[in-house]
MMTF fields as JSON, N, C-alpha, C and O atoms, coordinates in Angstrom:
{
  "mmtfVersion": "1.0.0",
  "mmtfProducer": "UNKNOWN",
  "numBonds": 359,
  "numAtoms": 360,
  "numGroups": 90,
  "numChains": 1,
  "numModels": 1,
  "chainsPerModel": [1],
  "groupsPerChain": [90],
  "chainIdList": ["A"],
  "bondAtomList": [4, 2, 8, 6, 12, 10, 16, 14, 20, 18, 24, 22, 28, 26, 32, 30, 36, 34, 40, 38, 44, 42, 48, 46, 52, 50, 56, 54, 60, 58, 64, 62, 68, 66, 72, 70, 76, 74, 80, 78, 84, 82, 88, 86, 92, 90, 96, 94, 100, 98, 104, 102, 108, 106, 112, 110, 116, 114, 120, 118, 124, 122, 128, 126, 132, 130, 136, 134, 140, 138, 144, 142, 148, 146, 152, 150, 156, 154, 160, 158, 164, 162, 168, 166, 172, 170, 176, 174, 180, 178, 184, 182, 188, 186, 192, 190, 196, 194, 200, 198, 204, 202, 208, 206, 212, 210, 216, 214, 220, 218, 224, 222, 228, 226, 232, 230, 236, 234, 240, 238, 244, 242, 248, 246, 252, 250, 256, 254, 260, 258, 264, 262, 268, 266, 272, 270, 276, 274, 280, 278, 284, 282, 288, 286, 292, 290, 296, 294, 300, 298, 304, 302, 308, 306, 312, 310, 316, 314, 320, 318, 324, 322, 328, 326, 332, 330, 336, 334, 340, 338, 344, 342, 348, 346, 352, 350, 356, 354],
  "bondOrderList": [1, 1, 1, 1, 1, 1, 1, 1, 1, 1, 1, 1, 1, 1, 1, 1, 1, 1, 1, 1, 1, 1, 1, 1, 1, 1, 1, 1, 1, 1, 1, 1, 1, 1, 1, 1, 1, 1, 1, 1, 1, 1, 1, 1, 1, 1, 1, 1, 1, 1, 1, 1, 1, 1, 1, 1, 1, 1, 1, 1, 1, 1, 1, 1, 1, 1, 1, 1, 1, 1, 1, 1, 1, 1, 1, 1, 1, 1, 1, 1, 1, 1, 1, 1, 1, 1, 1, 1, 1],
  "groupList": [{"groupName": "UNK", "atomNameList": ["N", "CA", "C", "O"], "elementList": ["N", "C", "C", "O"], "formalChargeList": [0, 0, 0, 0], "bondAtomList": [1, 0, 2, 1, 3, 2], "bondOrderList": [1, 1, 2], "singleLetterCode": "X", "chemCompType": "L-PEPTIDE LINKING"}],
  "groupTypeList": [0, 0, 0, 0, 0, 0, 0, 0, 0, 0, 0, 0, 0, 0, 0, 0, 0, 0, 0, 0, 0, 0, 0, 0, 0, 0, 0, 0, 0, 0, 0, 0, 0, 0, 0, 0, 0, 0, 0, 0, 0, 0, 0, 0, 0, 0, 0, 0, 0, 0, 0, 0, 0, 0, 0, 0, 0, 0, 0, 0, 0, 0, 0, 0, 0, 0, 0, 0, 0, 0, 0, 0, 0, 0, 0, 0, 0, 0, 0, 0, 0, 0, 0, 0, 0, 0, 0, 0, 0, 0],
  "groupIdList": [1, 2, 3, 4, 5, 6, 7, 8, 9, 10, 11, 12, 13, 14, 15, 16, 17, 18, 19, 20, 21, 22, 23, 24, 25, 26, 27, 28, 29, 30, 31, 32, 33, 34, 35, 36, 37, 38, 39, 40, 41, 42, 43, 44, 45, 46, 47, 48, 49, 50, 51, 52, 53, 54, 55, 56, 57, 58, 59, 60, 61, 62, 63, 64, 65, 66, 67, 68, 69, 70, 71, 72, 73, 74, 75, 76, 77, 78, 79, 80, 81, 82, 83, 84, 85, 86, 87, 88, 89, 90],
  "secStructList": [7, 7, 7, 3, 3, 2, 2, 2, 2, 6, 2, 2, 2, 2, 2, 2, 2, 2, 2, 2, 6, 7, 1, 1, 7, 7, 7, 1, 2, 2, 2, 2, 2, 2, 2, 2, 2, 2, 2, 2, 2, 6, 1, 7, 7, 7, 3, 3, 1, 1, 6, 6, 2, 2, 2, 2, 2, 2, 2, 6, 6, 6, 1, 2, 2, 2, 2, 2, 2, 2, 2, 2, 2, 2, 2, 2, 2, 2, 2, 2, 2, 6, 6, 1, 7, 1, 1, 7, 7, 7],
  "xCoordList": [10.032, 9.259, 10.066, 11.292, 9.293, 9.712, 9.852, 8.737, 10.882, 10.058, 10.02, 10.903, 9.31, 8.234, 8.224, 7.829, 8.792, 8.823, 7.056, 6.839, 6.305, 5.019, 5.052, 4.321, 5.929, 5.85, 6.569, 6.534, 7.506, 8.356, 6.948, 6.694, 6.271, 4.772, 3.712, 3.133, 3.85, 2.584, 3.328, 2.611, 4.266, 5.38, 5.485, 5.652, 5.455, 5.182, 4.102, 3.956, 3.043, 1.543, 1.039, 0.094, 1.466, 1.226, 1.748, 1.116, 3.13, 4.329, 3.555, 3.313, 3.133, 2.663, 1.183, 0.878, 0.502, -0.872, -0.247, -0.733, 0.774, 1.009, 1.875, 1.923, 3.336, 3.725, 3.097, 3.629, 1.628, 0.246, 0.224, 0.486, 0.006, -0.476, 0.48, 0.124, 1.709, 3.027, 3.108, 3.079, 3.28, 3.948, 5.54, 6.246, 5.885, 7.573, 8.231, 9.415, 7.764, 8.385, 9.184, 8.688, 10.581, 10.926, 9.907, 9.672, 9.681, 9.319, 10.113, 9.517, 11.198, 12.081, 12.432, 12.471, 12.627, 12.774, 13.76, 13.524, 14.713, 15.88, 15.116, 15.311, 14.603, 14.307, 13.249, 13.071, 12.589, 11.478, 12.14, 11.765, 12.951, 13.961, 14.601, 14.792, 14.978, 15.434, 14.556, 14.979, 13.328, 12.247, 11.919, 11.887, 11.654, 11.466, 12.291, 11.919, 14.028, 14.497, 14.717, 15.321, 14.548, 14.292, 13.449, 13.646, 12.062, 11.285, 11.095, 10.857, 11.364, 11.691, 12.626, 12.32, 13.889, 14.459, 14.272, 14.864, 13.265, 12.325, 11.105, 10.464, 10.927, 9.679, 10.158, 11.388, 9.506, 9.923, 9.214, 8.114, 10.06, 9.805, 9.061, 9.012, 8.402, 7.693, 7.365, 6.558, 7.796, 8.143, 7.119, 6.696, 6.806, 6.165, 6.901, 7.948, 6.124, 6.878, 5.654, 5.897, 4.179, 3.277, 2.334, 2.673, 1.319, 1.092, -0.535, -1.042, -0.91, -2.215, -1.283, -1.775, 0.121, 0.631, 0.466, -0.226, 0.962, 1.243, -0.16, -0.138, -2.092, -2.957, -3.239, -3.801, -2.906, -3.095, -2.605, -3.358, -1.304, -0.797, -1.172, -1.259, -1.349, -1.946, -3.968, -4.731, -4.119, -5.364, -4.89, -5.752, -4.279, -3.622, -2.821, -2.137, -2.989, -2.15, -3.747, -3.769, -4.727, -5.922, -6.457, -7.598, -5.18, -5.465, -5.238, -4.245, -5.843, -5.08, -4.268, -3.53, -3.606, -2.387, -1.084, -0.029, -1.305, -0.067, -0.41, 0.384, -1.342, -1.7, -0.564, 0.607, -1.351, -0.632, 0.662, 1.142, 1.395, 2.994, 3.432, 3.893, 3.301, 3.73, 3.469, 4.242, 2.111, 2.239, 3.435, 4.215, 3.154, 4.306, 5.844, 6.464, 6.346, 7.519, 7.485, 8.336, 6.825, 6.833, 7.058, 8.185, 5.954, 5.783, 7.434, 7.594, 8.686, 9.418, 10.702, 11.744, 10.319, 11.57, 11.326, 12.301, 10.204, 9.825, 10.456, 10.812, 10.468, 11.19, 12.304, 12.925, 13.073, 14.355, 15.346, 16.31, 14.784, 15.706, 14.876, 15.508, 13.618, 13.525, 14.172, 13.811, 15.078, 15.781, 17.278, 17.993, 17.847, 18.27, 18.919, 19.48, 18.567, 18.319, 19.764, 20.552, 19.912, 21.024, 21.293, 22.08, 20.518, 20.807, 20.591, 20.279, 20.983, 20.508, 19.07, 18.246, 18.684, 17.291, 17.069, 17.776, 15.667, 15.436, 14.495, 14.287],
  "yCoordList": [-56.432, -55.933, -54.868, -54.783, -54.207, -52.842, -53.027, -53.354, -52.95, -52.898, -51.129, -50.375, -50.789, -49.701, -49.58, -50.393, -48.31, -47.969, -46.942, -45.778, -47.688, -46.98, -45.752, -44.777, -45.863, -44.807, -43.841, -42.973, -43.638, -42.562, -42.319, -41.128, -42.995, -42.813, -41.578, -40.534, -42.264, -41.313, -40.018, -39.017, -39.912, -38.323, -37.789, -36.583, -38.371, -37.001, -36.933, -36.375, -37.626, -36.955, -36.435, -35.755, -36.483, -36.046, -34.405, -33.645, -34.016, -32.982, -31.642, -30.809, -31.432, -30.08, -29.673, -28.483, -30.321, -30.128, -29.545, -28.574, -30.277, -29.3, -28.325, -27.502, -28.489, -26.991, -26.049, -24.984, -25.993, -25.06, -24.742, -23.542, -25.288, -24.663, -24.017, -23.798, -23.684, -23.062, -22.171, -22.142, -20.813, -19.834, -19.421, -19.482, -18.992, -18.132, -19.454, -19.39, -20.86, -22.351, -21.599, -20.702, -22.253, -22.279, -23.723, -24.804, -23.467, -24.616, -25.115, -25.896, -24.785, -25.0, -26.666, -27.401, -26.9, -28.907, -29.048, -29.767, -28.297, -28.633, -28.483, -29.47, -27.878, -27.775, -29.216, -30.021, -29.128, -29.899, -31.609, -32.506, -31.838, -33.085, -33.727, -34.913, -32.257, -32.431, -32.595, -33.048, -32.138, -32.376, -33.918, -34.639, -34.504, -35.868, -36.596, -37.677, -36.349, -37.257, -37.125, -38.12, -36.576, -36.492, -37.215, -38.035, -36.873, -37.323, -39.109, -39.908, -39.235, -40.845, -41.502, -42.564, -40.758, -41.037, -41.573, -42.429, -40.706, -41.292, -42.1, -42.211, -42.753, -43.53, -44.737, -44.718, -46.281, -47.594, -47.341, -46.871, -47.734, -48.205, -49.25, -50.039, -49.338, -50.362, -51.179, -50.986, -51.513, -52.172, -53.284, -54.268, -53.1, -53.903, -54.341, -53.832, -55.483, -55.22, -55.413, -55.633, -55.301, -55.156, -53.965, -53.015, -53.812, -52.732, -52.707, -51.676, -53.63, -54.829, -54.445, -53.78, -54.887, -54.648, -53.462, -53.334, -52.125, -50.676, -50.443, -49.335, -50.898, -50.231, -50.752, -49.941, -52.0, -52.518, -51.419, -50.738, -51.409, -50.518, -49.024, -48.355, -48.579, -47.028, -47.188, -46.353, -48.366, -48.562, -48.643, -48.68, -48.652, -48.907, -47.34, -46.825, -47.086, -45.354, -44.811, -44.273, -45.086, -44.08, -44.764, -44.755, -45.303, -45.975, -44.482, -43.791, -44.268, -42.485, -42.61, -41.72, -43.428, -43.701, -43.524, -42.993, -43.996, -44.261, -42.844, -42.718, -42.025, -40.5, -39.663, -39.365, -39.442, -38.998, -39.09, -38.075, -40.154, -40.398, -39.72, -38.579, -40.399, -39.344, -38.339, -37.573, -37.394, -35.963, -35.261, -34.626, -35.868, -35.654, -35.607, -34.569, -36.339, -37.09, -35.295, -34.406, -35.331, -34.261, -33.132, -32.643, -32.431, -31.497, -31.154, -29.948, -32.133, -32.085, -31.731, -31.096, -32.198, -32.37, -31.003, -30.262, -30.508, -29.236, -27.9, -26.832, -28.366, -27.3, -27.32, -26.258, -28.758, -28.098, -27.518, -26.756, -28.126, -27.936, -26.221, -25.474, -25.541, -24.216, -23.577, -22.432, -24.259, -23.362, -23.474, -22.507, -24.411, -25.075, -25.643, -26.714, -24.294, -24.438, -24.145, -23.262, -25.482, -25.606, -24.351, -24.475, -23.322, -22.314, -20.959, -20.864, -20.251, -18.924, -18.569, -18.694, -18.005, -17.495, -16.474, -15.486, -16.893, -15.117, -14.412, -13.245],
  "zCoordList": [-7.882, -6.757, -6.023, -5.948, -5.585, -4.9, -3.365, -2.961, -2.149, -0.987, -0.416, -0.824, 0.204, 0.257, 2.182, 3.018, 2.324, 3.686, 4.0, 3.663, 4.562, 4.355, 5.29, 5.119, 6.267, 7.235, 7.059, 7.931, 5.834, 4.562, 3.687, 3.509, 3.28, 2.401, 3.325, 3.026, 4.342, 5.242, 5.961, 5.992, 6.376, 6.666, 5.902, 6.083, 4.397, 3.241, 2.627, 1.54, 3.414, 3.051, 3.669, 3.27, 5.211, 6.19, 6.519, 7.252, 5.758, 6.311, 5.923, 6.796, 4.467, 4.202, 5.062, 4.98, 5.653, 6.448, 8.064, 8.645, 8.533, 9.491, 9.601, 10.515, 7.656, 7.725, 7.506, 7.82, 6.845, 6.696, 7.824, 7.907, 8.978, 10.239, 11.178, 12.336, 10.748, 10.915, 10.362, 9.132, 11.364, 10.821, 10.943, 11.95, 9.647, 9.941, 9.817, 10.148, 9.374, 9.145, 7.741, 7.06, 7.53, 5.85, 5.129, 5.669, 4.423, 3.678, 2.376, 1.634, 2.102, 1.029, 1.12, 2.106, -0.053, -0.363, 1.073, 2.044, 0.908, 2.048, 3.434, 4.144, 3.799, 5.34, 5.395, 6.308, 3.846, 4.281, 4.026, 4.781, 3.1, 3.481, 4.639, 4.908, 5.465, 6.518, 7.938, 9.002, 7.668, 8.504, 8.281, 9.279, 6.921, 7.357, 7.581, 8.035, 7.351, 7.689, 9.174, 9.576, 9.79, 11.399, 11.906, 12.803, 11.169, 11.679, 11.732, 12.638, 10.107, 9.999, 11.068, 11.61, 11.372, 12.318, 14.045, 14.702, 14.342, 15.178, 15.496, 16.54, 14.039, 13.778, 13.921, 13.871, 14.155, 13.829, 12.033, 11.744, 11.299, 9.739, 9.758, 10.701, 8.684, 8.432, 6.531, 5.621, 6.623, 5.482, 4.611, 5.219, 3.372, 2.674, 1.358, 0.959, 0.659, -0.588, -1.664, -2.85, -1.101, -2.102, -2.207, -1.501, -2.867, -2.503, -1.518, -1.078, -1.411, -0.438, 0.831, 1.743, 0.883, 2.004, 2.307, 3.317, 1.658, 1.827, 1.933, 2.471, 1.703, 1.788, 3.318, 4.053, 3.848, 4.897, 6.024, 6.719, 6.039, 7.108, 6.958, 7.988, 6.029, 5.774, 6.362, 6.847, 6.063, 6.981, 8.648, 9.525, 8.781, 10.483, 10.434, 11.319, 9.79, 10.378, 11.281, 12.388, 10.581, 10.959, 12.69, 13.152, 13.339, 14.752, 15.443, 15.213, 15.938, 16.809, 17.194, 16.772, 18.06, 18.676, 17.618, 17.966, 16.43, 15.544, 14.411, 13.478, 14.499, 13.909, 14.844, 14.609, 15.894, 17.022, 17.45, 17.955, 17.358, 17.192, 16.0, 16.04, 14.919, 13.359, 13.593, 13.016, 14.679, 14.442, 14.515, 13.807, 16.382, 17.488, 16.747, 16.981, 16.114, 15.303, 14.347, 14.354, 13.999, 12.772, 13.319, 13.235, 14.046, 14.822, 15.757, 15.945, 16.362, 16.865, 15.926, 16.089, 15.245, 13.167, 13.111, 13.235, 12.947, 12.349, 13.093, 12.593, 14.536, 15.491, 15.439, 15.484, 15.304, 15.408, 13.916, 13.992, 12.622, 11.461, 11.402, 10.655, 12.053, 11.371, 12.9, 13.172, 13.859, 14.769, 14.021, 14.286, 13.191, 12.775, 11.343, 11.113, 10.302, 8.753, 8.246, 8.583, 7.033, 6.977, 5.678, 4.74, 5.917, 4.518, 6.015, 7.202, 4.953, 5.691, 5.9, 4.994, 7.422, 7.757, 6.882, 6.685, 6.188, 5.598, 6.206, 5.874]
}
């Protein structure tokens, strides 16, 4: 059995929909690695080890309250690693 951080599952299904709505963002693996691990950083994790478990809580992401936090979370990651990029600005 696997255990399965669902809220690492939903920040990278979530990450490319609002680097789309960003302009002048890098989007390279590195910025974008470094965007979620920020962002994870500020999330509580949440942990399963089935996958009934992982559809349960991904049914509880669609609460607005817990959309809205992961945005927020993302949206904040995103500002500082593209003020912030560990490569050169191009």
């Amino acid at each position: 059995m696997e255990v399965i951080n669902v809220v690492e599952k939903m920040v990278w299904a979530t990450i490319d929909d609002i680097l789309e709505q960003k302009d002048g963002i890098c989007k390279c693996e590195k910025c974008r690695a470094d965007i979620v691990a920020l962002t994870l950083n500020s999330l509580k994790p949440c942990y399963v080890v089935s996958n009934e478990g992982s559809a349960f809580v991904r049914a509880n992401y669609l609460d607005l309250n817990l959309k809205h936090e992961l945005t927020l979370a993302l949206v904040h990651a995103i500002e500082i690693v593209s003020e912030n990029p560990k490569h050169d600005k191009e």
